[in-house]
C-alpha positions in Angstrom: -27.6 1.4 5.5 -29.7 -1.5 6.6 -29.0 -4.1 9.5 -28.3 -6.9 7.2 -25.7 -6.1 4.6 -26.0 -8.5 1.3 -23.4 -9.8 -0.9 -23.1 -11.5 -3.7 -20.2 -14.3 -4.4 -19.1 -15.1 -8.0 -16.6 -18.0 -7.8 -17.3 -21.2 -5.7 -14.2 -22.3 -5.5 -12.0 -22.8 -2.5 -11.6 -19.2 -1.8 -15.5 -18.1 -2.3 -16.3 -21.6 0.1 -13.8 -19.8 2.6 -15.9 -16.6 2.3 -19.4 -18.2 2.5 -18.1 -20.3 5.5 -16.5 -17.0 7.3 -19.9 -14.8 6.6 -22.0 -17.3 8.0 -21.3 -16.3 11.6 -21.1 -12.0 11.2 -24.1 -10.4 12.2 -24.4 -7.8 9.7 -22.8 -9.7 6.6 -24.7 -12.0 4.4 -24.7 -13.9 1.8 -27.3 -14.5 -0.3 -27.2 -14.8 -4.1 -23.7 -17.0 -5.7 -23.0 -18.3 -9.2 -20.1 -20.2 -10.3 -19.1 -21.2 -14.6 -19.4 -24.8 -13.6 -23.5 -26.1 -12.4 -22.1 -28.7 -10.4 -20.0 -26.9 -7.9 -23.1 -23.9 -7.8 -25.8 -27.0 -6.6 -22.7 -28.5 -4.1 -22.8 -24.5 -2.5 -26.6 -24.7 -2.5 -26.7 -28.2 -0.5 -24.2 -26.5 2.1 -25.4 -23.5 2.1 -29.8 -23.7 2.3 -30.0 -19.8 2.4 -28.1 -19.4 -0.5 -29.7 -18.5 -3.9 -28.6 -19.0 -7.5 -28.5 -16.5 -10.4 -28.8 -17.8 -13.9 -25.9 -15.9 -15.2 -23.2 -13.5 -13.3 -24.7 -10.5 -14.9 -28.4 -11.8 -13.4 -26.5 -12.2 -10.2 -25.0 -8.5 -10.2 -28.1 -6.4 -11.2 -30.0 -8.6 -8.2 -32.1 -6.0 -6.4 -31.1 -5.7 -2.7 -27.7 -6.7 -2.9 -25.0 -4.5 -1.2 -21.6 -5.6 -2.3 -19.9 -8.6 -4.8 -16.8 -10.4 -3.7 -14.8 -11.8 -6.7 -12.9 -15.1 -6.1 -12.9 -16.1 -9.7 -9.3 -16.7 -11.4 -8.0 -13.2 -12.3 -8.8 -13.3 -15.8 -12.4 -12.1 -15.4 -11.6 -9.9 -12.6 -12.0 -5.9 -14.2 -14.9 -6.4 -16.4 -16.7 -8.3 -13.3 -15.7 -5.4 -11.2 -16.7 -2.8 -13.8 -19.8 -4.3 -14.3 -20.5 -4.4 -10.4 -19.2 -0.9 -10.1 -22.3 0.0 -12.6 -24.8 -1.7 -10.5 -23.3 0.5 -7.6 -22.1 -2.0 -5.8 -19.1 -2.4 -3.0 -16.5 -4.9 -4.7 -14.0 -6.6 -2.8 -12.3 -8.6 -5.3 -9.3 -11.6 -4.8 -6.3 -11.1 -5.6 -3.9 -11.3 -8.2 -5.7 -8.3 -9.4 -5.5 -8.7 -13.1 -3.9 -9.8 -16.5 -5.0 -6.9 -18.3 -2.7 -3.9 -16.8 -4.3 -1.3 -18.7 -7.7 -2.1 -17.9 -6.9 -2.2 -14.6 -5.0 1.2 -15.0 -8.3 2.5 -16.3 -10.2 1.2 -13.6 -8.3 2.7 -10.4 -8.7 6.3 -12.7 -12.7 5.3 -12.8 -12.7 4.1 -9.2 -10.4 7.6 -7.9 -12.8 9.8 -10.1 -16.4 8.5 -9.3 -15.6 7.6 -5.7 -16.0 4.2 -5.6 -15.9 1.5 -3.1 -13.5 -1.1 -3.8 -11.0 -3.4 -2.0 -8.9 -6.4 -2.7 -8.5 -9.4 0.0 -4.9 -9.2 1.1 -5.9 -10.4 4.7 -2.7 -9.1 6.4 -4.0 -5.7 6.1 -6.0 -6.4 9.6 -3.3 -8.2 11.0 -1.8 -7.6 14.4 2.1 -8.2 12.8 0.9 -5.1 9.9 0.0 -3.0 12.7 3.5 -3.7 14.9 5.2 -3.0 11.9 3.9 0.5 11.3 4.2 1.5 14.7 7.7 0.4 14.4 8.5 1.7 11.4 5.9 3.3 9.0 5.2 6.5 8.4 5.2 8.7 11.1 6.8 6.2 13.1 9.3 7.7 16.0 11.0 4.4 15.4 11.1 2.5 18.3 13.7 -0.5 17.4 15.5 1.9 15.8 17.0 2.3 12.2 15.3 -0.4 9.6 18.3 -2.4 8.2 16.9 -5.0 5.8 13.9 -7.1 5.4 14.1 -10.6 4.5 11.1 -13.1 2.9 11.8 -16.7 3.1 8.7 -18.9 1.7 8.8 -22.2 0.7 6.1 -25.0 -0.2 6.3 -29.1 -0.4 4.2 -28.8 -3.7 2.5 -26.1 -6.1 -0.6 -25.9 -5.8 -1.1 -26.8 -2.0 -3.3 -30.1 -1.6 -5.9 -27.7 -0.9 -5.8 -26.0 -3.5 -6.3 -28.6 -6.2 -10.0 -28.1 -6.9 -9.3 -24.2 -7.7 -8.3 -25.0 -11.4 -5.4 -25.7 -13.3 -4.3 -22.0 -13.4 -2.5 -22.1 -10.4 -0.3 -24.3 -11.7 0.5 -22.3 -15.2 2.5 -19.3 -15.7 0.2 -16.7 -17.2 -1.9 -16.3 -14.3 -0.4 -18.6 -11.0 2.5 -19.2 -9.1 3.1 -19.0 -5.6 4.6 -15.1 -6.2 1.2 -13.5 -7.2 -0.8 -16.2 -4.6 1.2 -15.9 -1.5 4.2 -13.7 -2.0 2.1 -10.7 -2.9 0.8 -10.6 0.6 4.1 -10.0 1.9 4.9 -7.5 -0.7 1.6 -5.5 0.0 2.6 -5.6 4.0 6.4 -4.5 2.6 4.6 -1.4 0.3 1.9 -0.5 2.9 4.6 0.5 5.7 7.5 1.3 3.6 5.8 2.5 -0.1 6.8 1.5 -3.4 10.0 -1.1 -4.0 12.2 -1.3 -7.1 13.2 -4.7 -8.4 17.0 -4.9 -8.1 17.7 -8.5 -9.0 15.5 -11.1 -10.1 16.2 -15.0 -11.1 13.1 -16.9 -11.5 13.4 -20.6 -12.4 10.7 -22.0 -13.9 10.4 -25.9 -15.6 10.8 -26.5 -19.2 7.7 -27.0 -20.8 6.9 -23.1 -20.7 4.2 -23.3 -18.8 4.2 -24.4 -15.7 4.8 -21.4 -12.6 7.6 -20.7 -11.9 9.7 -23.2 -8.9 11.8 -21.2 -7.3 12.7 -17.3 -7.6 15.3 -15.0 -5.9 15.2 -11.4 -5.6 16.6 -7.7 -4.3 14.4 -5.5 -4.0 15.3 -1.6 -2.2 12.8 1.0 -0.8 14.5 3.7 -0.6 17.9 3.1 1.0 16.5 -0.5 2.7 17.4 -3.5 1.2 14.7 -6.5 0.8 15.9 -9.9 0.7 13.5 -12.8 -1.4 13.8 -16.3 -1.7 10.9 -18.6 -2.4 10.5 -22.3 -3.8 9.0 -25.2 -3.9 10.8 -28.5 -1.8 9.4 -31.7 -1.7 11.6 -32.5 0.7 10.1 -29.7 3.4 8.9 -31.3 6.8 6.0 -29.1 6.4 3.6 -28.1 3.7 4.8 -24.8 3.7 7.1 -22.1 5.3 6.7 -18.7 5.6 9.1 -16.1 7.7 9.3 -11.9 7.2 12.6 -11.1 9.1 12.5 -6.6 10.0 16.1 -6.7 11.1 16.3 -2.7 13.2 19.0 -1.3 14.7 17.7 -2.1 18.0 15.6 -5.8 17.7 13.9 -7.6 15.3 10.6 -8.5 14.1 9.4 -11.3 12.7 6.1 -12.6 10.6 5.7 -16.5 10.7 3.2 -18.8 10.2 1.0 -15.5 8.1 -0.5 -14.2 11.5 2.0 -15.0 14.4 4.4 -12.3 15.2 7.6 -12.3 17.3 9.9 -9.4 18.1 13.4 -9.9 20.1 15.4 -6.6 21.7 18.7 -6.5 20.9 20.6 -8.9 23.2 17.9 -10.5 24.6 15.5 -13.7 23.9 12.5 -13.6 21.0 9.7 -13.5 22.5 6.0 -14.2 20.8 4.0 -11.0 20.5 1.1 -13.3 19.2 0.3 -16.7 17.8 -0.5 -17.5 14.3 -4.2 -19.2 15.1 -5.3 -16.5 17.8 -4.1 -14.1 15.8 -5.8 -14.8 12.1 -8.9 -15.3 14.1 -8.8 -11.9 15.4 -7.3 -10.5 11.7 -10.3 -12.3 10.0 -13.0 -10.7 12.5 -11.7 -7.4 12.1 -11.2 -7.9 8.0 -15.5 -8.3 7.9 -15.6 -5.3 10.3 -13.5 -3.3 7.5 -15.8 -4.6 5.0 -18.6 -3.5 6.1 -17.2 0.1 6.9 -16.3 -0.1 3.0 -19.8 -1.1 2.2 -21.3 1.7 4.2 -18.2 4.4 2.7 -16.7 4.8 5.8 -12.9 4.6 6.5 -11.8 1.6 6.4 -8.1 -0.5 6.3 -8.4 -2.7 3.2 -6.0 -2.3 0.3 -8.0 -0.6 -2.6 -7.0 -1.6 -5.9 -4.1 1.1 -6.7 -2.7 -0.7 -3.6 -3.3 -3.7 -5.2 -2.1 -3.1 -8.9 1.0 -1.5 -6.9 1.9 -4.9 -5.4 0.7 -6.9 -8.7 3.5 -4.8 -10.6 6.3 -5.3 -8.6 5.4 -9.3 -8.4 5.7 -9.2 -12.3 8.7 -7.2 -12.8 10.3 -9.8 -10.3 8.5 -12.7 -12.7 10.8 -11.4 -15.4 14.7 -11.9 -15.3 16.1 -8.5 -14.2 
């Protein structure tokens, strides 16, 4: 593989500005061809971005000679034909998340992607995280248990609106039911941390509320899930009334201590009988997750190992955030 790896970004929103921002500073990683559905948000990415070229169309963009890999941070509509379609040009994918509305197709694609060896990932950015990586040693596989016996888990998010402020230039899906919703958007990280150390969960309960008009997402949602014999505590909603803009807490309650995600990236853990105490904070913390995330990327790129979820992971966690979408 060369020096400079190149990548192509479809989707100019507010997730594919994150990533053009990010891979500015890697010394490998760059970015060098974009195209977004709407003109005027393509130019905007051009003025910011000098280096950056245009394609006339996303397929023009994907058979681009030189390019390396394609991240995907279009709504999750498009996502398996613009992934099939990169697959073809042999290129690394590492799409957004959700995965996909079309379960089968993406059924059909982890086959294709398992068969023909392909390199593909989906940006859940816990997967480099420092708390991820306490939780496995704590109690993932192979794990001699440290704190002892797991005895529940507990997710606690909540939000002052849906969509977040920044959020509001991404598109009205967020907002809707058939694709958004703070459960595929931010609960599905916690889900995919849950899966990764513990494997798959079974919806036991379910009660999402969701406004009248049958469309909106839904505004608040309760759930019991169980891996295995470990029970997993969810509430989520939206409260204009919250201090902050948003909350989030994972709570790994052991036999011996406790730890705790907060804040996405800061981590706290507290020995039975004695004080928590911070094992990390949130902003030191994502910087050194979202460093070692492009590091991971480009061992995908080059088909080395590498720590991202690959999208059986993903579908995985997409499944178990719709079965708790419905009333179980």
């Amino acid at each position: 593989m060369p020096d400079s790896l190149n990548i192509g970004i479809v989707g100019l929103g507010v997730m594919g500005h994150r990533m053009l921002e990010r891979l500015q500073s890697h010394p490998r990683l760059r970015a060098t061809m974009a195209w977004d559905a709407n003109p005027d948000t393509c130019a905007r990415a051009l003025q910011l971005h000098p280096a950056l070229r245009s394609a006339d169309s996303v397929e023009a963009l994907i058979a681009t000679p030189g390019l390396h890999g394609l991240y995907i941070a279009t709504p999750p509509g498009p996502h398996m034909r613009l992934s099939a379609l990169a697959f073809d040009a042999g290129l690394a994918v590492l799409c957004e998340k959700p995965l996909t509305t079309d379960f089968d197709a993406a059924r059909r694609l982890v086959r294709r992607i398992a068969d023909d060896k392909l390199r593909g990932a989906v940006n859940f950015s816990l997967a480099s995280s420092h708390g991820l990586a306490c939780l496995q040693h704590n109690f993932g596989a192979g794990s001699t248990l440290p704190m002892g016996t797991l005895r529940d888990v507990r997710i606690d998010l909540a939000f002052a609106a849906w969509p977040r402020p920044w959020q509001m230039a991404a598109g009205a899906w967020l907002s809707e039911r058939a694709e958004g919703g703070f459960s595929r958007e931010v609960l599905s990280h916690f889900i995919f941390v849950l899966q990764r150390v513990l494997g798959p969960a079974a919806v036991w309960s379910s009660k999402p509320v969701y406004p009248p008009d049958g469309v909106g997402a839904e505004t608040a949602l309760e759930a019991e899930l169980r891996v295995d014999e470990v029970p997993v505590h969810i509430k989520a909603r939206v409260d204009a009334n919250l201090p902050a803009a948003e909350r989030n807490r994972m709570v790994w309650r052991a036999q011996w201590g406790v730890l705790t995600l907060r804040d996405w990236f800061g981590v706290t853990g507290q020995r039975k009988g004695g004080s928590e105490e911070s094992l990390g904070e949130p902003d030191v913390l994502r910087a050194r997750g979202q460093a070692d995330q492009l590091e991971q990327w480009v061992a995908m790129i080059e088909g080395r190992d590498h720590l991202l979820p690959g999208f059986d992971e993903a579908l995985a966690v997409q499944q178990t955030i719709e079965s708790m979408l419905q009333t179980v």
